[in-house]
C-alpha positions, 0 to 999 in steps of 0.5 A: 265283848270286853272282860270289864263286867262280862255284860254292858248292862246296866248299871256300869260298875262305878269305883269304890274300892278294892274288889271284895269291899262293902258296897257302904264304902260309899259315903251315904249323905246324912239327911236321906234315908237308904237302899242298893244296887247290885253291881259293886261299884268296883268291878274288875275286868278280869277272871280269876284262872284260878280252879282249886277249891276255894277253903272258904267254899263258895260264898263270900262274905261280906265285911258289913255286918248284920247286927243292926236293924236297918233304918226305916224305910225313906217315904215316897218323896225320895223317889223324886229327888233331883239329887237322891245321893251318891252315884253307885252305877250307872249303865245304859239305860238306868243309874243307881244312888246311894240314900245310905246303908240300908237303900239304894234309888234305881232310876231309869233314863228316858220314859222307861217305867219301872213297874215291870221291873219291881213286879218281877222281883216281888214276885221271885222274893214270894217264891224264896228267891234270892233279890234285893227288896223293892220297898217303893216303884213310880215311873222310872224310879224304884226304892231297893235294898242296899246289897253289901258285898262283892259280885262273883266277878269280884270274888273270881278276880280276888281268887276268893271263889273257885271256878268250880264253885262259882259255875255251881252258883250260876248253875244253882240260880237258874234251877231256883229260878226255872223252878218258878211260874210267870206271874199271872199278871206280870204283862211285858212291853213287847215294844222293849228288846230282848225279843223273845218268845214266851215260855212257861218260867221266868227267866233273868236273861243277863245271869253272869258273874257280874250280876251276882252279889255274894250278899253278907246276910242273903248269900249269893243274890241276882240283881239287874232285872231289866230284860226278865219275863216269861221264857225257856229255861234253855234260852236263859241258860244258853244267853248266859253261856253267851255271854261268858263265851264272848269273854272267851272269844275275846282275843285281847283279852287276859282273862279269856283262859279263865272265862273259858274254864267258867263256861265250860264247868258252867255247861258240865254242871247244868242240867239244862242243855242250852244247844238248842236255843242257843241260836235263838240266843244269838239273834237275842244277843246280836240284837242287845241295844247295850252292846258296845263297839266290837262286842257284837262282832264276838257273838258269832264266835261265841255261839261256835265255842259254846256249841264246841264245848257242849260236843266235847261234854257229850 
């Protein structure tokens, strides 16, 4: 896996601006109404090596401003739109479009429904978890809420968030989110990658750096829902000690240090051991559809070094 996003998931990052820029940079077209997308469109390739304690502590905050109500809600016409508006992201499987400030258009290519997708997040949101809102879902298409601010992965490259702070937020997420119960009515398409048992939490599957919006008015927010479903907390934890394990692994990467510093202060601080899904893990990851060339060839190594850290810890 290459450094430039920690994950292949979608949505790409896109440009828009330095890291740390309100998501709003992006100029919105005057006759549609709003939503975002998570990844801010800009998303360096590159861990900060930074360890200190950062003065402004962990969360970041944005430069969009709360201070307005956010316009109404764009009817269901906007869910068809062949032009919605500006591209935010894009990635393997779904792009994402600016309306404006407030809303954001996730579309899906192919026959991919998006259902499934916005139960989940309605169902984590009723729990007090932080995601964007999901205002409107039809076929491949979902209505969402613009998100403004960095990822961590931004906030990490900038030297705006510590290592330590941001394994902490990571580490916060997964304890938020295990502590919720599948949804009785949540089924999965069995037909879709990841294939991976059932388990008694919901899970998020892709939880990295690059999936999370420091959000000016929610904080710290998960995006990217695509993969979630009913798990094991320890295959969540460990797919995402995975993935920042295949940054470290990475030989040509400059960054690798710092992504190793993550994964480690990662592991120390969760209470959830991932050893002993991790294999299961590794078959999950070798198996992602979204990887790119030389990435897969990382997986392998990546598992060892995660084991490696978790022997040093004990």
């Amino acid at each position: 896996m290459t450094p430039s996003g920690l994950a292949p998931h979608d949505p790409a990052p896109q440009p828009h601006g330095a890291a740390g820029d309100d998501a709003a940079a992006t100029p919105a077209p005057n006759p549609l109404p709003r939503q975002n997308e998570h990844k801010a469109a800009d998303a360096p390739d590159t861990l900060s090596p930074r360890t200190e304690p950062h003065a402004t502590g962990p969360h970041v905050v944005g430069a969009h401003a709360a201070n307005r109500l956010p316009r109404p809600v764009p009817d269901a016409s906007v869910l068809t739109l062949d032009d919605p508006g500006p591209l935010l992201a894009n990635g393997s499987s779904a792009d994402v479009f600016a309306l404006d400030d407030d809303y954001v258009l996730r579309r899906y290519r192919g026959n991919h429904d998006a259902a499934h997708e916005a139960r989940i997040l309605r169902h984590v949101a009723a729990h007090g978890f932080p995601v964007p809102a999901v205002y409107l879902s039809e076929g491949p298409n979902l209505l969402m809420e613009r998100l403004h601010g960095p990822t961590l992965l931004q906030a990490l490259a900038a030297g705006e968030v510590a290592i330590g702070d941001a394994a902490q937020i990571l580490v916060d997420l997964h304890e938020q989110l295990h502590a919720i119960p599948p949804a009785p009515d949540a089924p999965v398409d069995e037909s879709q990658w990841p294939f991976v048992p059932t388990g008694p939490v919901v899970v998020h599957l892709d939880l990295h750096p690059g999936n999370v919006v420091l959000s000016d008015t929610r904080g710290p927010t998960l995006v990217d829902w695509a993969n979630a479903r009913a798990a094991t907390a320890e295959l969540d934890v460990a797919l995402s000690a995975l993935i920042l394990a295949e940054v470290a692994v990475d030989a040509g990467g400059d960054y690798s240090h710092a992504a190793r510093a993550l994964l480690a202060a990662f592991l120390v601080r969760s209470a959830v051991s991932p050893i002993d899904a991790l294999e299961e893990a590794t078959r999950t990851r070798r198996a992602d559809p979204g990887l790119v060339t030389g990435e897969r060839e990382l997986v392998e190594e990546a598992g060892e070094l995660v084991r490696d850290l978790i022997r040093v810890a004990s």
